[in-house]
C-alpha positions as a Python dict, from the first residue, in 0.01 Angstrom:
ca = {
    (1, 'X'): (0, 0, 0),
    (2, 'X'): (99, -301, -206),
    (3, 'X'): (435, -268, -315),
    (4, 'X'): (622, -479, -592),
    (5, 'X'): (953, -608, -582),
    (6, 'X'): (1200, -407, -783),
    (7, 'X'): (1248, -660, -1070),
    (8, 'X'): (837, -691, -1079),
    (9, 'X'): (873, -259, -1116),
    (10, 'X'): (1167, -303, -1352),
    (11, 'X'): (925, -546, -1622),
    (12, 'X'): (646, -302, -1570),
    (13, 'X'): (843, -18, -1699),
    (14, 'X'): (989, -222, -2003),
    (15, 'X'): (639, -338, -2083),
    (16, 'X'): (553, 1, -2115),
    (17, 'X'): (816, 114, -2298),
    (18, 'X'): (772, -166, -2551),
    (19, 'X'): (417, -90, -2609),
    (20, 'X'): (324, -365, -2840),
    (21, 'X'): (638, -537, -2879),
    (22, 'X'): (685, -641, -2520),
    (23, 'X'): (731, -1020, -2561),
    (24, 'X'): (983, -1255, -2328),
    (25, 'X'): (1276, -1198, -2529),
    (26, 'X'): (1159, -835, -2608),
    (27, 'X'): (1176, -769, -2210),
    (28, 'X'): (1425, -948, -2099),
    (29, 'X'): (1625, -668, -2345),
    (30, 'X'): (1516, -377, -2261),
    (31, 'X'): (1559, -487, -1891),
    (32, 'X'): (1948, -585, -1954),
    (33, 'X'): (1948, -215, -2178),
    (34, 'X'): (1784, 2, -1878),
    (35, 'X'): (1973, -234, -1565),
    (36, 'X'): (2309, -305, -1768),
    (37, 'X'): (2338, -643, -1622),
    (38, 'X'): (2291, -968, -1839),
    (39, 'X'): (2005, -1145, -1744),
    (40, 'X'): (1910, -1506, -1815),
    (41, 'X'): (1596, -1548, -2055),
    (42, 'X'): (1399, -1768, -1751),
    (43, 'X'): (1479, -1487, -1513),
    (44, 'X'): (1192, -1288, -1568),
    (45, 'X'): (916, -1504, -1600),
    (46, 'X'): (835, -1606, -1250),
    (47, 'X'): (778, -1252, -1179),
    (48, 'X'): (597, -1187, -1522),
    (49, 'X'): (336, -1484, -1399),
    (50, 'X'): (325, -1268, -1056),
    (51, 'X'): (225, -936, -1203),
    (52, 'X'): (-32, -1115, -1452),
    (53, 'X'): (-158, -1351, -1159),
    (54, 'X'): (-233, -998, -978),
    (55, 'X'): (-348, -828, -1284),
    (56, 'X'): (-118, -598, -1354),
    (57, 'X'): (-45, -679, -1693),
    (58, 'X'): (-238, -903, -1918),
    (59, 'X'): (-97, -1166, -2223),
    (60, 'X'): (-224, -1199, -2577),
    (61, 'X'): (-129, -1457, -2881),
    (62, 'X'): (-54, -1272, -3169),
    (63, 'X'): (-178, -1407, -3477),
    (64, 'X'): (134, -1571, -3677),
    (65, 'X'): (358, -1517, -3374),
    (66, 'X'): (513, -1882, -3408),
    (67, 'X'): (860, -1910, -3465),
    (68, 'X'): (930, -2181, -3725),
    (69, 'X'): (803, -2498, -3589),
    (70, 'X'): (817, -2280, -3225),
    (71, 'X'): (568, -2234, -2979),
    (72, 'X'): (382, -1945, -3019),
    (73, 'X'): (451, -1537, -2900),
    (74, 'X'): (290, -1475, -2584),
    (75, 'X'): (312, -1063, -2593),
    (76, 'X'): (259, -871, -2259),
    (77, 'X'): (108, -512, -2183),
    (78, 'X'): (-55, -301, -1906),
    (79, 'X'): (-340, -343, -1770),
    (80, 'X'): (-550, -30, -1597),
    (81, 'X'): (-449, -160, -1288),
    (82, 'X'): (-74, -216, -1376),
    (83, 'X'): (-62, 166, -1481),
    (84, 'X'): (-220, 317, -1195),
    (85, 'X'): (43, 120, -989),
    (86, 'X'): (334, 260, -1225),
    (87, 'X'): (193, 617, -1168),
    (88, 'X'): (153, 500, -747),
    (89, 'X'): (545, 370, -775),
    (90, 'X'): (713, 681, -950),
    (91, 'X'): (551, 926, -674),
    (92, 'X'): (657, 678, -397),
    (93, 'X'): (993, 761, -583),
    (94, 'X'): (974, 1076, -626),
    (95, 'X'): (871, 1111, -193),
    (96, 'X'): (1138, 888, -138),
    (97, 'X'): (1376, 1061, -314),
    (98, 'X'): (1301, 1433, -210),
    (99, 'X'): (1600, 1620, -70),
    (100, 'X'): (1884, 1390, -160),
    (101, 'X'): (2153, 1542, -343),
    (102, 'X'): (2320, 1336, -655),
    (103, 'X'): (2480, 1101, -493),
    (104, 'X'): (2734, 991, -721),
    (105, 'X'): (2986, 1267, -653),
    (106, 'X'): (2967, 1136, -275),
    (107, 'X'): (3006, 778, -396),
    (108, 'X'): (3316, 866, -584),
    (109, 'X'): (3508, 1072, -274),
}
């Protein structure tokens, strides 16, 4: 199995929870809301260019997507292929995870 890195799962799952509105800025959001750590607007794009370069996600121009003067919105979504591996990462997840007890009561003793 092909795995992805954790920040290339981490933009997967903010793509898909933007639907249509997943653009850089968009992302890089909803990955500081679901992480809660700050993360720098270039940050995300190397592995963005990854997961479209392996066609797991695929890039569109929206029409009037250019921000005064700006270059223009380059919006993001799923491909086929970038769901099935969503749906293949959650039950490696869930398998991984099966059997441990919340942990966070042991981190805090």
């Amino acid at each position: 199995m092909n795995y992805l890195s954790r920040i290339e799962e981490i933009l997967l799952l903010a793509i898909w929870k933007l639907k249509n509105n997943a653009y850089g800025i968009s992302i890089r959001d909803q990955v500081e809301k679901d992480t809660g750590i700050e993360w720098m607007s270039g940050a995300i794009y190397a592995p963005l260019s990854r997961l479209k370069k392996n066609g797991y996600v695929e890039t569109y121009q929206a029409k009037g997507s250019t921000e005064k003067g700006g270059r223009p919105r380059i919006y993001y979504k799923l491909s086929f292929l970038g769901m099935k591996k969503l749906v293949s990462i959650q039950e490696v997840n869930k398998s991984v995870w099966l059997g441990v007890p919340n942990l966070k009561n042991k981190a805090n003793s």
